[in-house]
C-alpha positions in Angstrom: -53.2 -54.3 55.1 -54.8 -51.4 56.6 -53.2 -49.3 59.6 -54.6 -46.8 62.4 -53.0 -44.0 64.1 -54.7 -42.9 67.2 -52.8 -39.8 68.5 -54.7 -38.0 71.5 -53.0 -35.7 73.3 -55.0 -34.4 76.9 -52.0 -33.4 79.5 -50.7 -30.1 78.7 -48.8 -30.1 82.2 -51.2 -27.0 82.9 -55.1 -27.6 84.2 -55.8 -24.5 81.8 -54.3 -25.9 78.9 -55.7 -29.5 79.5 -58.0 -30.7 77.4 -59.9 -33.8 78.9 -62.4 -34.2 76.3 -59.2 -35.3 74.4 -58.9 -38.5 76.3 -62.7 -39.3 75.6 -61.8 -38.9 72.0 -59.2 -40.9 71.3 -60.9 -43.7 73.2 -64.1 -43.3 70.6 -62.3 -43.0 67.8 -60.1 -46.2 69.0 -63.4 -48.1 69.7 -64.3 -47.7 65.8 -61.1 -49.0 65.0 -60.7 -51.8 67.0 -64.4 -52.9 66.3 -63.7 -53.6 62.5 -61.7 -56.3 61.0 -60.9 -53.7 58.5 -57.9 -52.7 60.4 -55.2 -55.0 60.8 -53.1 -53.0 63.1 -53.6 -50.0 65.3 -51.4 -48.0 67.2 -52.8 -45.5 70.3 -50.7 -42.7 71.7 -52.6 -41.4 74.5 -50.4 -41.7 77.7 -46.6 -40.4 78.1 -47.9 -38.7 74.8 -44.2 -36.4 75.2 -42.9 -35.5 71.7 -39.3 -37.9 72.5 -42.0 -41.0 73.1 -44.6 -40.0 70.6 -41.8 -39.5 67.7 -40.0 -42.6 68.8 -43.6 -44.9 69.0 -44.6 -43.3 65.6 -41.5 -44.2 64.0 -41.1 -47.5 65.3 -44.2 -48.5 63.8 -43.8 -46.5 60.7 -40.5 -49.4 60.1 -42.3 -51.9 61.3 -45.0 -51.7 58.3 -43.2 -50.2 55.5 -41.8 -52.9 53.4 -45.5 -54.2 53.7 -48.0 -53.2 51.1 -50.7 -51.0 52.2 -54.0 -50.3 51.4 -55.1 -47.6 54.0 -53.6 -45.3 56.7 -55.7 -43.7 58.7 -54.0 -41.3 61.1 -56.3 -39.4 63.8 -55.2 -36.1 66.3 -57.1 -34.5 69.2 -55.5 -31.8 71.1 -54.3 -28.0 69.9 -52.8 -27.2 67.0 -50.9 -24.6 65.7 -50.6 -23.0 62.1 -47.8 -20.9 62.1 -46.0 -19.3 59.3 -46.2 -22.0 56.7 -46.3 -25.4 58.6 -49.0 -26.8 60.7 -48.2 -28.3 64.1 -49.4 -31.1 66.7 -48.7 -29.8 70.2 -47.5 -32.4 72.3 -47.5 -32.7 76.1 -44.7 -30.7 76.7 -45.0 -28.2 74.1 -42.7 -25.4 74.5 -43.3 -22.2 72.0 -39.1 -21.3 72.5 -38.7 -25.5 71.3 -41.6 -25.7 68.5 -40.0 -28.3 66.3 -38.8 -30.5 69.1 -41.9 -30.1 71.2 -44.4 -30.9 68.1 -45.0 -32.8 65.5 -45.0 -31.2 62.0 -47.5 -31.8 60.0 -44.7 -32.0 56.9 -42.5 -34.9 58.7 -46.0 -36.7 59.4 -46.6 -36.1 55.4 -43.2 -38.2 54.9 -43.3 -40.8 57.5 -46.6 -41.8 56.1 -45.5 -41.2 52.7 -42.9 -44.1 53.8 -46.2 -47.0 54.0 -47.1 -46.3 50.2 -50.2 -46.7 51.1 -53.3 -46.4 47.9 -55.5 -44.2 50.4 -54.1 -42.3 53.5 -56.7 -40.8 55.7 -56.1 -37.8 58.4 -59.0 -36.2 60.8 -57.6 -33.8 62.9 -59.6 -32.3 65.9 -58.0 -29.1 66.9 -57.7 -25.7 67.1 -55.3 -24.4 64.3 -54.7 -20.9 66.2 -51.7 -19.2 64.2 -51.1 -16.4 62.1 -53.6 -16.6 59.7 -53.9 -12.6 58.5 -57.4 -11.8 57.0 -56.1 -11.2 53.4 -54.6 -14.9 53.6 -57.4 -16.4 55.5 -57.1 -19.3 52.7 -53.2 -19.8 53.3 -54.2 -22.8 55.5 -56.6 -24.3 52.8 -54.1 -23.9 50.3 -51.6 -25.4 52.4 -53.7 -28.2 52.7 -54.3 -28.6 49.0 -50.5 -28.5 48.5 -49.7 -31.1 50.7 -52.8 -33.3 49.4 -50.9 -33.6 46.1 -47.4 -36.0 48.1 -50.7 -38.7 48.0 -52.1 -40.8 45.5 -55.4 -41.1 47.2 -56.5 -38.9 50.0 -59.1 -37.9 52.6 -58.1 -34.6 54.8 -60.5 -33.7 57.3 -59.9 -31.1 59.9 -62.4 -29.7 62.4 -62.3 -25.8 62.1 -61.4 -22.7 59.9 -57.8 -21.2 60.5 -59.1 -18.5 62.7 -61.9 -20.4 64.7 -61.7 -23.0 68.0 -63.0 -26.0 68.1 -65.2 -26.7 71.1 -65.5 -30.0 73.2 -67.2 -30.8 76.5 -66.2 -32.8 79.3 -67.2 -35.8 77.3 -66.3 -35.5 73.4 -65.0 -32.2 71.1 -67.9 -31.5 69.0 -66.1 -32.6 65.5 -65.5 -35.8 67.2 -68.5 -36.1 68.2 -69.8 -36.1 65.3 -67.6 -38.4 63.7 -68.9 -40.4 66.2 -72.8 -39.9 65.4 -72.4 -40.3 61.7 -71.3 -44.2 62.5 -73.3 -44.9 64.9 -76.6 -43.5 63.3 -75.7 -44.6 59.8 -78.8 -46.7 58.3 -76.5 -48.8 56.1 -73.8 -51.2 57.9 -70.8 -49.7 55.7 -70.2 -46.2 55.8 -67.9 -44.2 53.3 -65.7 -41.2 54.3 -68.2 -39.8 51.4 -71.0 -40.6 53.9 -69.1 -39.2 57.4 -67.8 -36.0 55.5 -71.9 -35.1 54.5 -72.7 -35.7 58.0 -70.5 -34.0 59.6 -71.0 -30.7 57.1 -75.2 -31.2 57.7 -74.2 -31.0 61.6 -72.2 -28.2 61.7 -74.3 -25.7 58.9 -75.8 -24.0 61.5 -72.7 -23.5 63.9 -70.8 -19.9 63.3 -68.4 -20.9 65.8 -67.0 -23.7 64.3 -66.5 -25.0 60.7 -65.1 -28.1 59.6 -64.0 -28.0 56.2 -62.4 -31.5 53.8 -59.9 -32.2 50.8 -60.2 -34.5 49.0 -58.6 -36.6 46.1 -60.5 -39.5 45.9 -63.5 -41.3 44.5 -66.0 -41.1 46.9 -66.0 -44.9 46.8 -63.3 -45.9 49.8 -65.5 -47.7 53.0 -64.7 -45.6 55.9 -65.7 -48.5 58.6 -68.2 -51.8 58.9 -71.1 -50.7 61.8 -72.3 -53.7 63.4 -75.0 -53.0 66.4 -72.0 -53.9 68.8 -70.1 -50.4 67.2 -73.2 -48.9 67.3 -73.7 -50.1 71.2 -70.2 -49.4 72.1 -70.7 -45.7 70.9 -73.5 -45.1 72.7 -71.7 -44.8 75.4 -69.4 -41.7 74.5 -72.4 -40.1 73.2 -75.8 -40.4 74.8 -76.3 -40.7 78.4 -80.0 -40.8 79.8 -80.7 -37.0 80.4 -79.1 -36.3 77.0 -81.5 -39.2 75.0 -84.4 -37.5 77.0 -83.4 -34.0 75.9 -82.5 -35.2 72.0 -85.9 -36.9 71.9 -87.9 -33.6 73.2 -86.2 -31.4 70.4 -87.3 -33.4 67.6 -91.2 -31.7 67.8 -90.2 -28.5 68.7 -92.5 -25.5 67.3 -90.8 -22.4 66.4 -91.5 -20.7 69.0 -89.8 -22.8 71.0 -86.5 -22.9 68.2 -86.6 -19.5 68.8 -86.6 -19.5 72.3 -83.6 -22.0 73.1 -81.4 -19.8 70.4 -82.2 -16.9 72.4 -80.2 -18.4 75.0 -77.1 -17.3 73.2 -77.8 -13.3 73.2 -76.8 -11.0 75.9 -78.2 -8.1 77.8 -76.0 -4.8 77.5 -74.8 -5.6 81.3 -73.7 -9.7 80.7 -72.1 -8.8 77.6 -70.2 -5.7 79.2 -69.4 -8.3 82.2 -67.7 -10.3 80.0 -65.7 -8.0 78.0 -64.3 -6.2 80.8 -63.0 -9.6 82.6 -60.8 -9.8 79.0 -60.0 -6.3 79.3 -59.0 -7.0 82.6 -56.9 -10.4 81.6 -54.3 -8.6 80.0 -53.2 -6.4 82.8 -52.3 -9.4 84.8 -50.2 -10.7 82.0 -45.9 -11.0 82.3 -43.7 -12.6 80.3 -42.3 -15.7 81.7 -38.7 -17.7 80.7 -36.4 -16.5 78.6 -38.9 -13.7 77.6 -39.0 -13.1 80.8 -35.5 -11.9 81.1 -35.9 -9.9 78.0 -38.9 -7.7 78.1 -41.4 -6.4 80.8 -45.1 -6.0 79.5 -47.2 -2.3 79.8 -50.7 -2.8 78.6 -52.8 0.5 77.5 -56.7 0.7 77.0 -57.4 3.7 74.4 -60.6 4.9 72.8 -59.4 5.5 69.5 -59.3 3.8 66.6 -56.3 1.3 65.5 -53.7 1.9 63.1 -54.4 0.9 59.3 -57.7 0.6 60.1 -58.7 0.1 56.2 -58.5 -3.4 56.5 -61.1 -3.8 59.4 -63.3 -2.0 57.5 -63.0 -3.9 54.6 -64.1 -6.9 56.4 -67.0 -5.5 58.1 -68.3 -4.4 54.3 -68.2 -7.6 53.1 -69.7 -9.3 56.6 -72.8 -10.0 57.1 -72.2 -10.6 61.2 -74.7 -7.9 63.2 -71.5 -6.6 65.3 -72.0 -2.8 66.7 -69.1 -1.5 64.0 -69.6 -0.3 60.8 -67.4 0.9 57.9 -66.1 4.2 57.4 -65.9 6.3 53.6 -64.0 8.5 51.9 -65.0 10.4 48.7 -61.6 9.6 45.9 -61.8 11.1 42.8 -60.4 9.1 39.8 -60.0 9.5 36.3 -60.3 6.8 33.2 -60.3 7.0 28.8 -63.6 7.1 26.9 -64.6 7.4 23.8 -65.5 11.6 23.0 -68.4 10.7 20.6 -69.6 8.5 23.6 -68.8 11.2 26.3 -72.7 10.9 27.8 -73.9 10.2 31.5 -73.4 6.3 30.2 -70.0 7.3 29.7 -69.2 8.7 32.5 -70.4 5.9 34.6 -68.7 3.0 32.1 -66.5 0.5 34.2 -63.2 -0.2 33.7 -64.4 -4.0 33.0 -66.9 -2.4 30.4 -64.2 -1.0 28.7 -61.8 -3.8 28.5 -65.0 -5.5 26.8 -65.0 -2.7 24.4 -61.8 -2.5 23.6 -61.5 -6.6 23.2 -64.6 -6.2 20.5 -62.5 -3.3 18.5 -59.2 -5.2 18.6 -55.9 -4.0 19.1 -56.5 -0.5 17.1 -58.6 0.7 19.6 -55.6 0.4 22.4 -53.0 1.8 20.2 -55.2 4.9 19.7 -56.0 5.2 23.1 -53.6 8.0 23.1 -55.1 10.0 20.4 -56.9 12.9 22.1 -59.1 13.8 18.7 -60.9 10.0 19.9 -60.3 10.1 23.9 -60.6 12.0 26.7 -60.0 11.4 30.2 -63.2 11.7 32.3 -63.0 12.3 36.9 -65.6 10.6 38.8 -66.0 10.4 42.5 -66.6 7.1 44.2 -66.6 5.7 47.8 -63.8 3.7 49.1 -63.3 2.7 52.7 -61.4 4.8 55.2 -61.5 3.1 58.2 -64.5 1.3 60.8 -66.6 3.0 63.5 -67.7 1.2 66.8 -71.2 2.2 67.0 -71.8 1.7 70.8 -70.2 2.8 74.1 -67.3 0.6 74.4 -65.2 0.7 77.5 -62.2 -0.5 75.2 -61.8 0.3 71.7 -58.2 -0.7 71.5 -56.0 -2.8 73.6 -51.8 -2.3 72.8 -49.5 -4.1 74.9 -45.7 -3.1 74.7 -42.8 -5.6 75.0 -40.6 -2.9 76.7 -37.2 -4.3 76.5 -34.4 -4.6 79.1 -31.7 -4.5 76.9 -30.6 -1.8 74.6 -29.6 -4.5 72.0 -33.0 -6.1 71.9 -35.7 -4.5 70.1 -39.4 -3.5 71.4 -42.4 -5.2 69.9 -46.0 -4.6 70.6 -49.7 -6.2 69.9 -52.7 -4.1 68.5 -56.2 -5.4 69.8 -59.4 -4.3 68.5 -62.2 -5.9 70.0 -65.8 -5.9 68.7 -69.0 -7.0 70.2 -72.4 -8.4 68.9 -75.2 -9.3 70.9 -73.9 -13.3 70.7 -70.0 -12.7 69.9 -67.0 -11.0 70.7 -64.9 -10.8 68.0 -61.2 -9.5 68.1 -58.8 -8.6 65.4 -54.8 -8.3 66.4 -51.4 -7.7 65.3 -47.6 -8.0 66.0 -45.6 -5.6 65.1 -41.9 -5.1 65.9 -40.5 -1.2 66.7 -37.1 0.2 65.3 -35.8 2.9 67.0 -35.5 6.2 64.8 -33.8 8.4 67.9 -33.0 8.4 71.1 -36.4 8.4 72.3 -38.6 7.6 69.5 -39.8 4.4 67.8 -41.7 3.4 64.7 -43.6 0.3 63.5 -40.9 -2.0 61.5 -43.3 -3.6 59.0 -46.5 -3.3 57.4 -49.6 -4.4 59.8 -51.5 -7.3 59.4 -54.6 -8.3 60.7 -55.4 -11.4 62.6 -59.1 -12.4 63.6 -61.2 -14.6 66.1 -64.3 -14.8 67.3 -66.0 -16.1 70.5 -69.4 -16.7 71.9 -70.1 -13.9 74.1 -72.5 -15.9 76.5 -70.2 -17.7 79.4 -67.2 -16.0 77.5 -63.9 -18.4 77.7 -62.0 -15.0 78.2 -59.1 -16.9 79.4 -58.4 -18.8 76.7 -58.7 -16.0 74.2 -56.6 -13.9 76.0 -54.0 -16.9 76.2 -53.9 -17.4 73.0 -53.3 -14.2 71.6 -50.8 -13.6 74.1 -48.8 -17.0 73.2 -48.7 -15.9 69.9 -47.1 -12.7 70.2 -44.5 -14.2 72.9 -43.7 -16.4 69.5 -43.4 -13.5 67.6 -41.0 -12.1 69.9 -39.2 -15.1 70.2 -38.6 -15.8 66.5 -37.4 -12.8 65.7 -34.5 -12.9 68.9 -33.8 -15.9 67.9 -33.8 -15.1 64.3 -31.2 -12.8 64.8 -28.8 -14.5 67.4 -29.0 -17.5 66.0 -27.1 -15.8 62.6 -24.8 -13.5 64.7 -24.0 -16.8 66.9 -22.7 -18.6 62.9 -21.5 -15.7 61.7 -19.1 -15.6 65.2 -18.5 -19.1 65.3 -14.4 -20.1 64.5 -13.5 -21.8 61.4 -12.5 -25.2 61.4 -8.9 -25.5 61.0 -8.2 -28.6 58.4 -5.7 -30.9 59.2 -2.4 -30.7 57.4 
């Protein structure tokens, strides 16, 4: 027996958290489903799709199947997502940040309940944005997770539409990643297509696409049949895909010269006047910003724009050394002397520039001798060189903001004050910002310092037609989280630690 999940989640309760191309998904990705004779039954949660009815539905069937034996389970998700911490979560229709385990669906509890079916192959394609706290020295936490997770599964096929720190786009018809999904089937030359064959489609469509990249695990074959495509799939897809204008417009690419490539990716750059237009209406986003609920109650929100640079600014640099994006930043150097051991018989301008690798070689070939002597100063001597090391990142332009903070001021004295570090960055085609949370102690009176060390978050937009609202939204969600968590945190062990004893009964 072979099962499908259909999860689509569309109503946020808020017109701009609603995601209507979500709707248009689910009913594609149903139509594949429900076209094959490969699925024997299929389950669609794309109305009341509340985490009490979604849970309840997803269970139910779960039971219902269980003591059955299974061959495949394919689960599917459109909507946002949510990495956070350690655990990856399916926002529901009335997601609430201060409720995040009753208001989701864990990617963990989804693990077990399919677990449950036994099933020989178990199949999940998720189409969403996995915004979380993904810090640039972990930006492979999320594929490790992944891989971690892949191992509760005999056979497995993990497909999910966008890096950690990236969005994934839809129109008012289908999100891109479904989208293609969509195209792989219903352009496939052969009438049975593999996952093999969707995952290498999907990849080739997406190669060129900064913005957005899907990425797979997989612990499988390369043998298991994804679908059957019959011309009435391949009709029945047409119709989420292709209307007149866009089969006229697909069909006038094909002979395009490059002159004329060059010209439609042109489109994406902007003058010096759209692309300060833009920035300065997500400058401007964050002054309207308040804290609403319980936050609310707890802090009011002062937002500075300073010229400076951020603090530990190493890190940026770093990544802008190892980038090859064209944004108007560069790294910044220091000179740091160090020292190292070489040989004195070898002491030469090749000496002085051996590598600390080089010498490990070295001293592997001698053997162990030539470590215990490494002491003897008759053989060694310690040589100083100077080398460059990264201090920091310059913004190379005229930026009207170099650096966003936003203060959590709180209203209590027993509450402590957080704050958010933006740096934004622009390209021609992108904006690109990194951010921290930090939380502030209080060493006086007066005076605060940062609790912990920062860490650097990342994302990048395009510039042209920037979705400045969203961007700002979701940073902004995620440090009302970090807030949150960390009240919480705290109450919630002062309220067990206060809580009476049970008295036992004599």
């Amino acid at each position: 027996m072979n099962l499908g999940i259909v999860l689509a989640v569309s109503d946020y309760g808020n017109p701009q958290n609603n995601l209507p191309g979500c709707d248009a998904d689910g009913k594609a990705i149903s139509t594949i489903l429900k076209l094959n004779d490969k699925f024997n039954d299929i389950l669609v949660l794309s109305e009341n799709t509340t985490s009490a009815n979604v849970k309840t539905q997803l269970i139910e069937f779960i039971n219902k199947h269980k003591e059955q034996e299974i061959e495949e389970v394919v689960f599917y998700y459109t909507g946002h997502g949510d990495f956070s911490g350690k655990e990856f979560y399916f926002l529901l229709s009335d997601y609430d940040s201060s409720r995040r385990k009753q208001t989701t669906l864990e990617n963990a509890e989804l693990d077990n309940l399919l677990k449950n079916l036994g099933a020989k192959v178990t199949v999940k394609i998720v189409d969403a944005c996995h915004s979380g706290q993904a810090y640039i020295k972990d930006s492979d936490v999320f594929d490790k997770y992944l891989n971690e997770t892949k191992s509760s599964f005999n056979k497995c096929y993990f497909m999910y539409s966008s890096q950690v720190e990236q969005y994934s786009y839809q129109d008012k018809s289908l999100s891109f990643f479904t989208k293609s999904i969509v195209d792989a089937v219903k352009e496939h030359s052969s009438n049975l297509i593999r996952y093999k064959d969707v995952i290498d489609f999907v990849s080739d469509s997406f190669e060129l696409n900064s913005h957005q990249t899907p990425f797979f695990v997989v612990q499988a074959d390369f043998t298991e049949p994804f679908c059957t495509v019959s011309e009435s799939l391949r009709n029945a897809l047409s119709k989420f895909t292709e209307s007149d204008d866009l089969v006229e417009e697909k069909e006038a690419t094909k002979f395009l010269s490059i002159v004329d490539r060059i010209k439609a990716d042109a489109e994406r750059y902007c003058t010096k006047e759209e692309a300060y237009e833009q920035f300065s209406k997500f400058v401007e986003k964050f002054s309207e910003f308040s804290f609403d609920g319980e936050l609310g109650q707890l802090y009011t929100c002062k937002v500075s724009v300073n010229d400076g640079s951020s603090i530990s600014p190493q890190v940026i640099g770093n990544w802008l050394e190892a980038s090859d994006c064209n944004y108007f930043a560069q790294p910044e150097y220091r000179d740091v002397v160090k020292s190292k051991r070489v040989l004195r018989k070898a002491r030469s301008s090749y000496a002085t520039a051996l590598s600390t690798s080089t010498f490990s070689r070295l001293a592997a070939g001698f053997g162990a001798n030539l470590l215990d002597d490494i002491d003897d100063e008759t053989k060694y001597e310690t040589v100083r060189y100077t080398e460059k090391e990264v201090s920091g990142y310059k913004i190379t332009i005229d930026q009207p903001a170099e650096l966003i903070e936003i203060l959590a001021e709180p209203k209590f004295p027993n509450v402590s004050a957080g704050k958010m570090f933006i740096v934004p960055l622009l390209s021609k085609t992108e904006l690109r910002i990194f951010y921290s949370y930090v939380h502030l102690t209080d060493n006086g009176w007066t005076g605060r310092t940062i609790k912990e060390k920062i860490k650097w978050l990342t994302k990048a937009m395009p510039l042209k037609n920037l979705n400045y609202i969203l961007l700002s939204d979701d940073v902004m969600t995620g440090f009302s989280q970090h807030l949150l968590d960390a009240v919480n945190k705290i109450y919630e062990i002062k309220s067990k630690e206060m809580a009476p004893e049970k008295e036992e009964n004599p």
